[in-house]
N, C-alpha and C positions, 0 to 999 in steps of 0.2 A: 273207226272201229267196226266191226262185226258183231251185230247183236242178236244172238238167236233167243226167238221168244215160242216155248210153249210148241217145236214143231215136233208132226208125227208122221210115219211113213209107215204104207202097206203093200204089201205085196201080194196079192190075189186073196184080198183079207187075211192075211197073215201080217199082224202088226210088228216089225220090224224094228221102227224109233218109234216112241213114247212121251211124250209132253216134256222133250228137252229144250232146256233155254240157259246161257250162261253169254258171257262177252268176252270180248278177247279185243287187246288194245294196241293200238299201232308200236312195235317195239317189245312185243310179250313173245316168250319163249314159253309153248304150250307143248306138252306132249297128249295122245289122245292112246290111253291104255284101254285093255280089258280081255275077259278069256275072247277065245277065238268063237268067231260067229255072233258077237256079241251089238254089230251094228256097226263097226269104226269106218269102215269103208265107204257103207252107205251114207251115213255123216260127214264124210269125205266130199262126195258125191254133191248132194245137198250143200253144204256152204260155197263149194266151188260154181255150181248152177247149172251143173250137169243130167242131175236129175230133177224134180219138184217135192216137196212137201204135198203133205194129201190137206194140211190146216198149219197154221201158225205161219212164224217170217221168220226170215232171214234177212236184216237191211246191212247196207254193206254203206256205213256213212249217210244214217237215216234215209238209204233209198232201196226198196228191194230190190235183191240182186238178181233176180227174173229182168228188171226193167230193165239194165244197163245194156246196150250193143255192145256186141261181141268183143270187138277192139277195147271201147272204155272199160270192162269187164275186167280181160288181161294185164293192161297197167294196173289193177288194183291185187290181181289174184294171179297167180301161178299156182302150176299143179305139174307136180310130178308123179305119174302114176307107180304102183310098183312090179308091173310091168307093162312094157310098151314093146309092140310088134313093127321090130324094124328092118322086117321085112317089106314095108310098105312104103319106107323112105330108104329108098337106094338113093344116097348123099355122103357127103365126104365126112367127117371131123367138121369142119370147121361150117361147111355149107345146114349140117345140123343145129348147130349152135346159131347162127345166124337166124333161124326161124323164131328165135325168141326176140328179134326185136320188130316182129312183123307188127304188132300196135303202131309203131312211130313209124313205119316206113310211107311211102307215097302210094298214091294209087299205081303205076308200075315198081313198087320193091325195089325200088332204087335204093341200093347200098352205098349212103357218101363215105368219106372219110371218118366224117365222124364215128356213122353207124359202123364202120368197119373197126376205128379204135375200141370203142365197146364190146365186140365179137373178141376180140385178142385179147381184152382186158379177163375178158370172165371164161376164155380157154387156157390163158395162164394161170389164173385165179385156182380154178381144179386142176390143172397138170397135165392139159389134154392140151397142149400149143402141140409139143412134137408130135402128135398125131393128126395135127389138121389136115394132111391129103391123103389119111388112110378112110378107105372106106366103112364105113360102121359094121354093116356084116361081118367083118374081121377083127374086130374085137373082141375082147375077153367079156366078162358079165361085168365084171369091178368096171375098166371103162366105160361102157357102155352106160353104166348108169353117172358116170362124171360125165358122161355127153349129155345124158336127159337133166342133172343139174345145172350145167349150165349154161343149156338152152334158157331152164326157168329162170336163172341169175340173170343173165342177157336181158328177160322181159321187165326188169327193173322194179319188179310190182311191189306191191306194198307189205303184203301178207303172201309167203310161199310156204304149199303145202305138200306135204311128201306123205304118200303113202309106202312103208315099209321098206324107201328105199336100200338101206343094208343092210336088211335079214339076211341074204344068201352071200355076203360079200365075206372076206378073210379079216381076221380081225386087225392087220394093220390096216388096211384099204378101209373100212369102217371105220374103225379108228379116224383114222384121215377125215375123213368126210362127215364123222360127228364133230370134230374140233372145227372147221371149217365154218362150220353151222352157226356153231357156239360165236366163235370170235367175230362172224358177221354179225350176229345178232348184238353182241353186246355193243359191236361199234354202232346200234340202233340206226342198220340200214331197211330193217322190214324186220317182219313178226314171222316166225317159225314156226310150221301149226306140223308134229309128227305124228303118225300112228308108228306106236314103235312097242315092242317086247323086252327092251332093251333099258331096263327101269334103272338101272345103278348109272347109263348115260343121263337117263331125264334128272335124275336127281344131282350128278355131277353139273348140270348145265342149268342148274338153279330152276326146273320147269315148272309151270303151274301145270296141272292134270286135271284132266277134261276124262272120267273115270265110266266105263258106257259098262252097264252089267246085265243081260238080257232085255237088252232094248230101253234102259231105261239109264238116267242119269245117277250113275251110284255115289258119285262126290266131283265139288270142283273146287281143288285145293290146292295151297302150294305147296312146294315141296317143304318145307319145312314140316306143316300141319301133315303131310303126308305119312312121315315120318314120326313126328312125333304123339298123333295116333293110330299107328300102325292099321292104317287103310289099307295098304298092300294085301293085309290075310283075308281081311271079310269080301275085296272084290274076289280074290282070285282062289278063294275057301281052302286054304292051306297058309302055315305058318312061316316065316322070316325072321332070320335072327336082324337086328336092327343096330349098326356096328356106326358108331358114329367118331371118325380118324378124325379129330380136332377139326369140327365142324366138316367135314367132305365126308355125308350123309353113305352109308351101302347096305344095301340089304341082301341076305342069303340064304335061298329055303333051308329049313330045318331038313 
């Protein structure tokens, strides 16, 4: 699990996070909402061990996740940012996506067979096999971010976290890649931690919400309770009709 207790973050004393603490469990399907600027990122940041807390923990399997080296870090955690400058990996398709199994490689990055079955697995997996000899510069934005997915799928980790990956994508290509999420998840291969805007997805995809409202923890609930009392308005101080299609929850501002 992932236990965050009581943590807070500042920025040149400008307090950021706020005494949040909640858990999240091997196999949970979490969305992380709220208005924009409201922290998610930075909380992002913070569980993954990117940056520090200024007090409080994060244990990632009653160990903090400060302690773990790099590599044991990665088996446990992937991180999709929601953008990545791939300008600075001139790499194929497929040579991309191979960088997610760098935890389990050798000390020369020897790609066996196996390691190579794995790579094919998780570029078909997203739809990005026929592009394995194109170079990533020439891709679209929608691809591009099934290459940084499944790079993180490659690293097999336990809990992957995506930051806003398909805010800017078209809504089949989103689409796609929300369902994707979903049906790994439910086959309970790892825990999905989203920052996502994209509330009628989180609640389609049965998510618990991890609610951040000026730096501070405004609710951690499921969706059901989400729903049914209409936390949607008080975080985001506007109203939602609350439309419930024989249990497959939607909500639509007034």
């Amino acid at each position: 699990m992932i236990n965050v207790e009581n943590i807070n973050y500042s920025i040149k004393n400008n307090k950021i996070l706020e005494n949040i603490s909640f858990t999240i469990n091997h196999g949970d399907m979490v969305s992380i909402i709220g208005p924009n600027g409201a922290g998610k990122s930075t909380l992002v940041k913070l569980l993954t061990g990117l940056i520090k807390a200024d007090s409080g923990s994060i244990l990632l399997y009653n160990k903090n996740v400060y302690e773990y080296k790099k590599k044991d870090r990665a088996k446990l955690i992937s991180y999709v940012p929601q953008e990545y400058n791939f300008a600075v990996a001139d790499l194929t398709v497929e040579e991309f996506t191979a960088t997610g199994r760098y935890p389990y490689l050798d000390y020369f990055g020897t790609i066996t067979p196996n390691q190579q079955e794995k790579i094919e697995y998780y570029m078909n997996l997203t739809n990005i096999y026929p592009l394995k000899n194109r170079n990533i510069s020439t891709l679209s934005g929608g691809e591009k971010q099934r290459v940084l997915i499944a790079a993180a799928l490659a690293q097999e980790a336990e809990f992957i976290i995506l930051d806003e990956v398909s805010s800017n994508l078209d809504p089949k290509i989103k689409d796609d890649i929300n369902n994707l999420l979903i049906k790994l998840n439910n086959e309970k291969k790892f825990a999905v931690i989203t920052i996502t805007h994209d509330l009628n997805y989180s609640l389609k995809a049965k998510s618990k919400f991890i609610c951040i409202k000026n730096g501070r923890l405004h609710a951690f609930k499921t969706h059901k309770e989400m729903f049914e009392e209409k936390i949607f308005d008080s975080l985001f101080n506007m109203h939602f009709d609350y439309i419930n299609y024989e249990n497959n929850e939607v909500i639509i501002p007034k």
